[in-house]
C-alpha positions in Angstrom: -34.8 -9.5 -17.9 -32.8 -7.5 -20.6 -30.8 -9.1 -22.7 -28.1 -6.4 -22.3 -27.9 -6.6 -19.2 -27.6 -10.4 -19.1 -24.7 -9.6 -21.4 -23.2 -7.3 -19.6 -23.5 -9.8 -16.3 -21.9 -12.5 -17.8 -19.1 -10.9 -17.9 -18.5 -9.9 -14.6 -16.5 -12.0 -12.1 -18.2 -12.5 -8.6 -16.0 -13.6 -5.3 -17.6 -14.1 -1.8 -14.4 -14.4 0.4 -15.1 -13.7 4.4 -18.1 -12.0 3.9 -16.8 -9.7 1.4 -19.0 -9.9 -1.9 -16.8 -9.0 -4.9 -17.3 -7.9 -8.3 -14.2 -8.5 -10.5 -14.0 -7.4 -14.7 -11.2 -6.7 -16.3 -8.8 -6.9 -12.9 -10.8 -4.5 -11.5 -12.1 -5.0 -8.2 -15.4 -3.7 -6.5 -17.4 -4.2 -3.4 -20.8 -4.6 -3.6 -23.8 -5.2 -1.0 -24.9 -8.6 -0.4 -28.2 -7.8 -1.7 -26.3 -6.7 -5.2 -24.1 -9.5 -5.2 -26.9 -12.0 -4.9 -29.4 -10.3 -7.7 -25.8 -11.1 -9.8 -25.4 -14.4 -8.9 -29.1 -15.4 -9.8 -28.8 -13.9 -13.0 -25.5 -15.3 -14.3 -26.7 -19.1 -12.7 -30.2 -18.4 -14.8 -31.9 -18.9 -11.7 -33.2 -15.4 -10.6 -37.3 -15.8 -10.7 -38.8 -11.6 -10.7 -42.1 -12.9 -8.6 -40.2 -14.8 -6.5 -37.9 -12.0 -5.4 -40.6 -9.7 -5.2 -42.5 -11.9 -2.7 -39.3 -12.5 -0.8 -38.3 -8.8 -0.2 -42.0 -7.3 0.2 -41.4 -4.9 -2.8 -43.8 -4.3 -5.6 -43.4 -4.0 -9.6 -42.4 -0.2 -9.8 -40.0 -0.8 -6.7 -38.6 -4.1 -8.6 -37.8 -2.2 -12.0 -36.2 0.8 -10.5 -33.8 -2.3 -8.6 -32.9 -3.1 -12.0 -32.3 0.2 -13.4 -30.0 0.9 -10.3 -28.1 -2.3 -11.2 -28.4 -1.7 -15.1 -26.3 1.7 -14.4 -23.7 0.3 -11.8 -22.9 -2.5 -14.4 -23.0 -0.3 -17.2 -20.2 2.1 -15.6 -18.6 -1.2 -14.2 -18.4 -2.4 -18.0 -17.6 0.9 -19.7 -14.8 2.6 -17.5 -11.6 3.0 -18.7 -8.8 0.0 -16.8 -7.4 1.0 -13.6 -6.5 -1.6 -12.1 -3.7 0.4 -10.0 -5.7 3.9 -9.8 -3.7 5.0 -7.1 -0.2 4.3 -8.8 0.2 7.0 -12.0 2.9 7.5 -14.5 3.2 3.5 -14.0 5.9 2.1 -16.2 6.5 -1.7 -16.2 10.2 -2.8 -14.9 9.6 -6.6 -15.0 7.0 -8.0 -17.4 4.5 -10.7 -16.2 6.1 -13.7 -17.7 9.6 -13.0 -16.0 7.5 -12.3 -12.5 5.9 -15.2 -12.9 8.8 -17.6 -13.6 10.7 -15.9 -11.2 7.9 -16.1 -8.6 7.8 -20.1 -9.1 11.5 -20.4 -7.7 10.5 -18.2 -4.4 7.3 -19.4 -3.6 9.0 -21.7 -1.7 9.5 -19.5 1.0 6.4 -19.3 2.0 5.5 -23.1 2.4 3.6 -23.2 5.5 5.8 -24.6 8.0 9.0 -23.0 7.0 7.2 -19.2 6.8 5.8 -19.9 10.5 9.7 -19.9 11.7 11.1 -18.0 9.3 9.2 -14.4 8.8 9.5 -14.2 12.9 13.0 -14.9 12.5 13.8 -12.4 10.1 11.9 -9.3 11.6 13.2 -10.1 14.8 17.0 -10.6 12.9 16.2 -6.7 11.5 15.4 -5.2 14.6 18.9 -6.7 16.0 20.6 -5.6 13.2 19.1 -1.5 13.8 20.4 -1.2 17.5 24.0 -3.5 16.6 24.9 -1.3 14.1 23.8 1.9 15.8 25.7 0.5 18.7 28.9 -0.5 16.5 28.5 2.6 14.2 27.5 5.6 16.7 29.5 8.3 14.5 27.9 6.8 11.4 25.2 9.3 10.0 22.9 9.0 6.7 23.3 13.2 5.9 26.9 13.4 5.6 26.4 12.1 1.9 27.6 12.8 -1.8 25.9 13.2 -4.5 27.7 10.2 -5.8 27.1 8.5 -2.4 23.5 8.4 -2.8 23.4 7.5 -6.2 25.0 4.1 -5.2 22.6 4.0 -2.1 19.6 4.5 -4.5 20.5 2.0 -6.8 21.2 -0.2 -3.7 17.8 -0.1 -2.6 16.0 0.0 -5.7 17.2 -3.5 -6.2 15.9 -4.6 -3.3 12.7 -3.1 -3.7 12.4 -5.2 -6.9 13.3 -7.9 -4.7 10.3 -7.0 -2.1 8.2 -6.9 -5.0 9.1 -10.5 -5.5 8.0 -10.9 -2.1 4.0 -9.9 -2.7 4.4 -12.1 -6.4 5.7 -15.4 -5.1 3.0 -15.2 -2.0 0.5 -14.9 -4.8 1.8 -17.2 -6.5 1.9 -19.9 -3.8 -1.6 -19.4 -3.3 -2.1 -20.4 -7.0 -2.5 -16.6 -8.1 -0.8 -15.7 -11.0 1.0 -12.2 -10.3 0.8 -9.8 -13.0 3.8 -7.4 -13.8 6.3 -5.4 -11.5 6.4 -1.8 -12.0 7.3 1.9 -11.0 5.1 5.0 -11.0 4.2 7.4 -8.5 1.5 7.7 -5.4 0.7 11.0 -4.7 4.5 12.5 -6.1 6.3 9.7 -4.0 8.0 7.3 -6.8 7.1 3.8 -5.5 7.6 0.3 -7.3 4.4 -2.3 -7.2 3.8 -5.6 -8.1 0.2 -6.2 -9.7 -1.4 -8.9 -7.7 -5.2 -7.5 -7.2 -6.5 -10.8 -8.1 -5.8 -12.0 -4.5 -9.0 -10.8 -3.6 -10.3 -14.1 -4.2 -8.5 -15.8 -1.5 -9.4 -15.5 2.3 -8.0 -12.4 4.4 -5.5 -14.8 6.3 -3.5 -15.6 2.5 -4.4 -12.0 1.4 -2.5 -11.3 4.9 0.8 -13.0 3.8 1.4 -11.6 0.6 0.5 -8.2 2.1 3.8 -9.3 4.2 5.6 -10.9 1.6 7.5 -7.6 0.4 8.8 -6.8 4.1 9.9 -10.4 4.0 11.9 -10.7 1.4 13.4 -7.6 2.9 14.1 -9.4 6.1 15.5 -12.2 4.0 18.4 -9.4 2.7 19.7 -8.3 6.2 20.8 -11.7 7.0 23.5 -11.2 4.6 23.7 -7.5 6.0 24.1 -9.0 9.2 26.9 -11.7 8.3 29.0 -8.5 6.9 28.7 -6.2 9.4 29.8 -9.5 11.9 32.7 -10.3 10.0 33.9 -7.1 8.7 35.1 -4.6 11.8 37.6 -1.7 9.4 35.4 1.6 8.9 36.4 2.5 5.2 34.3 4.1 3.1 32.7 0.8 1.5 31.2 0.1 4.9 30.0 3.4 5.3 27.9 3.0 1.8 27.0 -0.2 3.4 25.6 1.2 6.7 23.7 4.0 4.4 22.0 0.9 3.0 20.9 -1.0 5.7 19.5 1.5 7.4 17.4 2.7 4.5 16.4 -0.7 4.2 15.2 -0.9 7.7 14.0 2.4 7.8 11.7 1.3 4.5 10.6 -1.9 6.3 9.1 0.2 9.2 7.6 2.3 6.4 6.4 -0.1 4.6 4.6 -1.5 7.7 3.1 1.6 8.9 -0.8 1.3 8.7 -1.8 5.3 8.6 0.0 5.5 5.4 -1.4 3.3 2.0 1.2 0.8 1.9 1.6 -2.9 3.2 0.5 -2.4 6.9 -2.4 -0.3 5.4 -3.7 -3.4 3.4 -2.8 -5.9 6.3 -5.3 -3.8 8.4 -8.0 -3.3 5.3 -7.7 -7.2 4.8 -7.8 -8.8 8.1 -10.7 -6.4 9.5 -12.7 -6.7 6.3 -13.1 -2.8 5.5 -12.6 -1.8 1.9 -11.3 1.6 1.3 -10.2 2.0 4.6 -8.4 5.1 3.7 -11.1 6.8 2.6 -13.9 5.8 5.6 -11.1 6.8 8.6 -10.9 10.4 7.3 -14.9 10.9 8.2 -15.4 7.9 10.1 -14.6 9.7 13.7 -17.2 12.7 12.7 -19.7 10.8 11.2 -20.0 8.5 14.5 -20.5 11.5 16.5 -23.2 13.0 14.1 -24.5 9.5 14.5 -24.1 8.9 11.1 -21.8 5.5 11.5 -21.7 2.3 13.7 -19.7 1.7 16.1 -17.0 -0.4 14.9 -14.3 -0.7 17.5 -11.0 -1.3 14.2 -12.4 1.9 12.7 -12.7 3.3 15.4 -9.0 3.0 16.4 -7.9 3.1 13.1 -9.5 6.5 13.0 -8.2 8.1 16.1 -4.2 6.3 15.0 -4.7 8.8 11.8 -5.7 12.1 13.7 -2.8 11.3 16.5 -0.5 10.3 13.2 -1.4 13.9 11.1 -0.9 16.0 14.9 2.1 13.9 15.6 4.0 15.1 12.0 2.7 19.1 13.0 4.3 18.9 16.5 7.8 17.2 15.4 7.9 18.4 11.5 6.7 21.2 11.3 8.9 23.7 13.1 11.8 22.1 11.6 11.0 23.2 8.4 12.1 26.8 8.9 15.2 25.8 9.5 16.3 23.6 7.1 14.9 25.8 4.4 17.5 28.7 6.2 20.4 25.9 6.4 19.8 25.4 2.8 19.5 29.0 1.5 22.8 29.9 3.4 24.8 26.8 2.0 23.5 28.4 -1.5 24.5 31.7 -0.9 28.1 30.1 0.1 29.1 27.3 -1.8 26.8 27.9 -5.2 24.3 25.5 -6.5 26.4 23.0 -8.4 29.6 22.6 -5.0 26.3 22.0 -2.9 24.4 19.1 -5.0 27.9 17.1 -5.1 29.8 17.8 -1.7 27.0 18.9 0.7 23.7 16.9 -0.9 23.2 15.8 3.3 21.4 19.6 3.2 19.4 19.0 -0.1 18.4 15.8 1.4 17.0 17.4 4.6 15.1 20.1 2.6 13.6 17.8 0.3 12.2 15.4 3.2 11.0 19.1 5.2 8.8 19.6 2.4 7.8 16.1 1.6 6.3 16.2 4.7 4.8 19.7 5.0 3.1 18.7 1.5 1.8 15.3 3.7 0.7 17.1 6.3 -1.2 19.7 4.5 -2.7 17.2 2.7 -3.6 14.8 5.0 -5.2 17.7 7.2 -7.1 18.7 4.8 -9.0 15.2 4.5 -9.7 15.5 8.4 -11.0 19.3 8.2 -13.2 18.5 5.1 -15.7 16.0 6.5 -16.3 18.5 9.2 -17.7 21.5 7.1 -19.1 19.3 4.6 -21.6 16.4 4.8 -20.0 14.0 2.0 -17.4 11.9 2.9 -13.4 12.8 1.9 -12.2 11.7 -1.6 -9.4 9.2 -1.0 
């Protein structure tokens, strides 16, 4: 055995949770094959015999050493790429460093001791949805696009603190499971600015755990509209304070459904990825539909489902989206042409608002229908 590449394996991290064989360096995470995972494991517990494995797997000497090789160059890029343990988050900045998440974290854990999280996170989505139609109910001439400039700045602020505080939510599940969470920061997916809380390393615990702090963020969400609630029950005069109010509960809702929403990659994705077992589950439901018909895939009745969700998803946003995008883009020039640039950002920003979302979602679309398309012309599976 090379002495390098016993190095280089010591290393390395290894995690076998549900059937899920894990390779972990640096706080990055990647799934092997079983077959890899054990040749690992041999060598880092000094117990991996070259005859022995030979004679077990019916291979001989040439097909043994180009094994090695194979595992030689996986380890070697393992070992030598650049950190990333949030490749899908860019431009990140940290907000809350790791030693204030963690001591914060300590004092919320509490929230998820067993018995009080089984009552409690029901409770709370089920308080949310009441608090959507009540207020739509109480509220019908209340509407999120007849907002200032100044309006939304508040709103923004609103809801960026409690997006800190659904952050929380994923750190102090991790750290209840005896995970120490890393730091809370802000960056962008894609060109949507998101906030994330570093907690990769709870891929060593079981998909059921992993589950929970998937949920925590939504949670601690859920834990905010009780208050909503109690002010909207106790408060009945319609001033302008309840109106910025309003604005924010129902982006806050409106971010809890998103947030839960499996076709996009946010916590419903990885409550899906986890409890099924499928890693880059993203990626694999772009080709997985085509590549079963060309017989290329097994059928798997989650990715299966998951698959046909994202086609019916992408068509969905065409049908509804995309004729409206004509439209606002008119609305928007004609405001221009009227009121001028600077009258429109501060007393009309409900029309900005609407043109920006249009084409938000035409640049979604294009782009997510572009990942369906390209499996089909090509025979290498879709970059996620």
């Amino acid at each position: 055995m090379d002495l390098v590449i016993k190095e280089h394996i010591e290393k390395l991290e290894l995690s076998d949770i549900d059937d899920n064989f894990i390779v972990i360096y640096d706080d990055n995470y990647y799934s092997v094959s079983e077959l890899f995972y054990k040749i690992l494991q041999e060598i880092k517990s000094n117990i991996h015999n070259k005859n022995q494995f030979i004679r077990d797997h019916g291979i001989n000497l040439n097909d043994y050493d180009e094994i090695l090789q194979l595992i030689s160059d996986k380890i070697d890029k393992i070992i030598t790429k650049e950190k990333t343990s949030k490749s899908y988050i860019n431009l990140a900045i940290k907000i809350l460093p790791e030693k204030s998440v963690v001591l914060l974290s300590e004092y919320l854990r509490v929230f998820f001791d067993k018995s009080f999280f089984k009552f409690f996170f029901p409770f709370v989505l089920a308080l949310s949805v009441f608090l959507y139609f009540f207020t739509n109910n109480k509220y019908q001439e209340h509407t999120i696009f007849e907002v200032t400039l100044f309006d939304t700045v508040i709103v923004y602020l609103a809801i960026l603190t409690i997006m800190i505080f659904h952050e929380l939510g994923h750190s102090s599940a991790s750290s209840h499971y005896k995970i120490r969470p890393k730091e809370i920061g802000f960056g962008f997916y894609i060109f949507f600015p998101v906030l994330y809380s570093n907690v990769t390393r709870i891929w060593k615990l079981n998909k059921n755990k992993r589950v929970i702090v998937n949920l925590g963020g939504v949670y601690f969400q859920g834990i905010i509209n009780c208050f909503f609630l109690v002010y909207v029950l106790l408060f009945n005069e319609y001033n302008h304070f309840t109106y910025l109010v309003l604005l924010v509960i129902k982006t806050n809702l409106f971010v809890m459904a998103y947030s839960l929403f499996p076709f996009v990659r946010n916590d419903g994705y990885w409550v899906i990825s986890d409890y099924f077992n499928i890693p880059n589950l993203n990626k694999k439901s772009y080709s997985y539909f085509i590549e079963l018909i060309k017989r290329k895939e097994k059928l798997n009745y989650s990715m299966l489902i998951y698959s046909i969700g994202q086609y019916l998803f992408v068509f969905y946003l065409i049908h509804k989206y995309l004729p409206s995008i004509p439209k606002s883009i008119n609305e928007f020039y004609s405001s221009l042409q009227e009121k001028g640039f600077i009258d429109l950002i501060i007393n009309d920003f409900g029309i900005v608002f609407k043109l920006l979302i249009s084409l938000i979602i035409a640049s979604v679309m294009l782009a997510t229908l572009f990942k369906f398309i390209k499996p089909i012309f090509r025979n290498e599976k879709p970059i996620d």
